[in-house]
C-alpha positions, -999 to 999 in steps of 0.1 A, spaced: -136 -270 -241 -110 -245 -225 -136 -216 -242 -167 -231 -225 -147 -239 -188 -142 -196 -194 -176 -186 -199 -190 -208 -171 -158 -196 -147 -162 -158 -155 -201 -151 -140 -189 -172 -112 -163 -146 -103 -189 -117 -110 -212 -130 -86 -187 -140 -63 -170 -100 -64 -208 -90 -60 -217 -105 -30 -179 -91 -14 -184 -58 -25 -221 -66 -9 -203 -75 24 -186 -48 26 -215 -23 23 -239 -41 49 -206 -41 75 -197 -4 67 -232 4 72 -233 -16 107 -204 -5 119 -218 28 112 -251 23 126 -229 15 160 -221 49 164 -255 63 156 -265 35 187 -239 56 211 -253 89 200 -290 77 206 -279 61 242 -271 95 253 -308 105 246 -326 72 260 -307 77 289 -320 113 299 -352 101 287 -354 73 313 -348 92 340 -370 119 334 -397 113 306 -381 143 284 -361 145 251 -331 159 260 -325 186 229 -287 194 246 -275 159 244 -257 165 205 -242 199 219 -228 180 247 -213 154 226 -195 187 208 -189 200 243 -170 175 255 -152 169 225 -142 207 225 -128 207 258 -109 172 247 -92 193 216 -88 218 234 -68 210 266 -46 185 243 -38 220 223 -25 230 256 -3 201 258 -23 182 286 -12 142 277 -44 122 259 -50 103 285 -52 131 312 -73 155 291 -98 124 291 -98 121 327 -103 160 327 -133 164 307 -148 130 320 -144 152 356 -159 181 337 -192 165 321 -200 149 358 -192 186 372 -220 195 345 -242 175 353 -240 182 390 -245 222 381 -279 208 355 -293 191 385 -285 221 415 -295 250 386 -324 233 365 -339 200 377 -344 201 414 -363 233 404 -383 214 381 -397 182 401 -436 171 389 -438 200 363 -451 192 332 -425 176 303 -425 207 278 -409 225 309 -385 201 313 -381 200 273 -378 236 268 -350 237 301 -327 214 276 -337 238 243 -320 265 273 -293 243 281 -284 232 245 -281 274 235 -257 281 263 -233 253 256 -228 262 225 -221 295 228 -198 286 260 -182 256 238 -172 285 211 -165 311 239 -141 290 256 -123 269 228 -135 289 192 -150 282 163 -123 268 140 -125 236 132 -100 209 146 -84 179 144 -82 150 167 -61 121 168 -65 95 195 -35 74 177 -65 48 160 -46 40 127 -69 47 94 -58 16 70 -78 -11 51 -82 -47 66 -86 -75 45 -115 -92 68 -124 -122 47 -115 -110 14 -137 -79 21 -120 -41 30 -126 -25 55 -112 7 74 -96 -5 112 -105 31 129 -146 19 121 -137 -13 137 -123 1 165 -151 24 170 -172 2 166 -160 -22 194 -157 6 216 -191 17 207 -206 -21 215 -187 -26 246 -198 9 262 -238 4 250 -240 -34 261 -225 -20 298 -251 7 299 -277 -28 288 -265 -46 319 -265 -17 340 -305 -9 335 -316 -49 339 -294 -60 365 -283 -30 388 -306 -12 418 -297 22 401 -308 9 368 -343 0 383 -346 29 402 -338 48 369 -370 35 355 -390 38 388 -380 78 383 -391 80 347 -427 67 355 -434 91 380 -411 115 401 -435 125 431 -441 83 435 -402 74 431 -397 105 460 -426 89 483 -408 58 484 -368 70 492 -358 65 456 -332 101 459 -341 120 430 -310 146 433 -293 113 435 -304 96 405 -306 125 381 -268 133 386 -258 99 380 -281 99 344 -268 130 337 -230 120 346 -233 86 324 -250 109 297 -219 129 301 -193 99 295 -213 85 269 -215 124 251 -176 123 256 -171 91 238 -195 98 206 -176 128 204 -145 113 199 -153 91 175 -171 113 154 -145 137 160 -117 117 153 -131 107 119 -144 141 109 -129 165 127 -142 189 160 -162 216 143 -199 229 153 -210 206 125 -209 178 152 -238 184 171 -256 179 143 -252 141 142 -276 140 168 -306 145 143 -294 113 124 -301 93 163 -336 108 157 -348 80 132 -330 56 153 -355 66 188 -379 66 165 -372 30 152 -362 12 181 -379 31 211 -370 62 231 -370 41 262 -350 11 252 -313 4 254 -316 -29 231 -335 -6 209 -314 21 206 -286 -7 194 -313 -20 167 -325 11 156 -287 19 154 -275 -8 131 -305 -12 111 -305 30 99 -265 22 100 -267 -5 72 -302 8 54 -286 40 41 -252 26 30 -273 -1 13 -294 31 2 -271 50 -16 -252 24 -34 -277 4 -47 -302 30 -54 -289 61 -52 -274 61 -89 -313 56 -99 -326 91 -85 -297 108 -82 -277 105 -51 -278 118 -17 -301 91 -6 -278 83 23 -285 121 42 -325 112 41 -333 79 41 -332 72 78 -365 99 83 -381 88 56 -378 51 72 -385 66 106 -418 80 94 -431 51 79 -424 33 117 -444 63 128 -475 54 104 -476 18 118 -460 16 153 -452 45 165 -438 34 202 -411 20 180 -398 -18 183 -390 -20 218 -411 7 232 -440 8 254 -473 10 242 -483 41 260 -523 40 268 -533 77 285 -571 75 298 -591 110 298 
């Protein structure tokens, strides 16, 4: 009797072990995919206001993490080296409108595209002139240890990433639906010379997108930076927001959020449950392979606008 109450006990506890160790790679995955959502804000952003791709947005996220580093490095307090380089990504963004944009108004978008190619070249090699090249660590004092969070593990820095992450892009949700600048922010993207005609200030507006873009660069960057160190390498975690503008829709907040979470938790699922079946390293290309097939069948995304262009 005691043999048969083991053998029916034991699968129990496999399956049981199974759908933890489940848990915990779906939650890694969207805790991930919350930080790929802050990364991709920074992009829809720029891309509400003006109808472009902003190409500079992951060297600003290494930008602003650089100058964090780097005054800390010169013993500027945490705190006040935020404030700093918050101040310094709105002073960019003031010197982007008054060098670039203004000069820019109604010209066609692979102007406006190639400007932030430009812009994205000249931080970078200002970002190494000014700080270096080496690589560099950052502590923000988030604690790294493993949480027992319903008899899964997970790491508390990812939580706390993640919250930050969630509270920053639901703001930035409310701001475009329920705020005058939010609606003027569209009004701009749809067509500059109409949004002029009618008092909406385009200097105005533009510095503000850029300023938010900014802030919202600074705080990818320390998260990412935090977990993986400051190095050049950085900027290249905006390619991995690609799949998710692609996914959820280059001009939607809510969909920058899906797009985020479900790339987040498709790759972690990915690699562990197929990756052992064609050898690894699913996790680095699943999201475009993902992303093309949304391009195949909707290709606005799944919050995007249809765009309909009559000729």
């Amino acid at each position: 009797m005691e043999f048969l109450e083991a053998i029916t006990i034991v699968p129990i506890l496999g399956i049981a072990e199974d759908y933890v160790f489940f848990g915990e790679v779906v939650i890694s995955g969207l805790l991930t995919g919350v930080m790929y959502s802050l990364v991709a804000l920074g992009f829809v952003l720029i891309f509400k206001a003006s109808g472009v791709f902003n190409f500079a947005q992951g060297i600003m996220v290494l930008f602003a993490a650089l100058t964090l580093v780097g005054l800390i490095d010169y013993g500027v307090p945490i705190w006040l080296a935020i404030i700093i380089t918050m101040g310094v990504m709105v002073a960019l963004a003031y010197i982007i409108e008054y060098l670039i944009l203004r000069h820019l108004v109604n010209q066609p978008d692979i102007i406006l595209f190639m400007s932030t190619i430009g812009l994205a070249f000249f931080l970078e090699g200002f970002g190494e002139l000014l700080w270096g090249a080496n690589v560099k660590a950052l502590n923000i004092g988030i604690p790294e240890i493993s949480m027992d969070v319903g008899g899964m593990l997970l790491n508390s820095f990812d939580i706390i990433a993640a919250a930050v992450g969630a509270s920053l892009v639901a703001s930035l949700a409310l701001f475009f639906q329920f705020t005058p600048m939010g609606r003027a922010l569209r009004a701009v993207a749809d067509d500059h010379q109409a949004a002029l005609s009618i008092g909406i200030p385009l200097k105005t507006i533009w510095v503000t997108v850029w300023s938010v873009a900014g802030i919202v660069a600074l705080v990818a960057g320390v998260m990412w930076g935090a977990k993986s160190g400051v190095q050049f390498s950085l900027s290249l975690i905006a390619f991995k927001a690609l799949p998710v503008l692609i996914l959820g829709g280059f001009t939607s907040v809510p969909g920058a959020i899906i797009g985020g979470l479900i790339i987040g938790m498709g790759e972690k699922v990915a690699e562990v449950y197929w990756g052992p079946a064609v050898g690894g390293a699913i996790e680095n290309w699943f999201a475009y392979m993902l992303a093309m097939v949304f391009l195949f069948f909707r290709p606005q995304g799944l919050f995007g606008e249809r765009i309909i262009e009559r000729v």
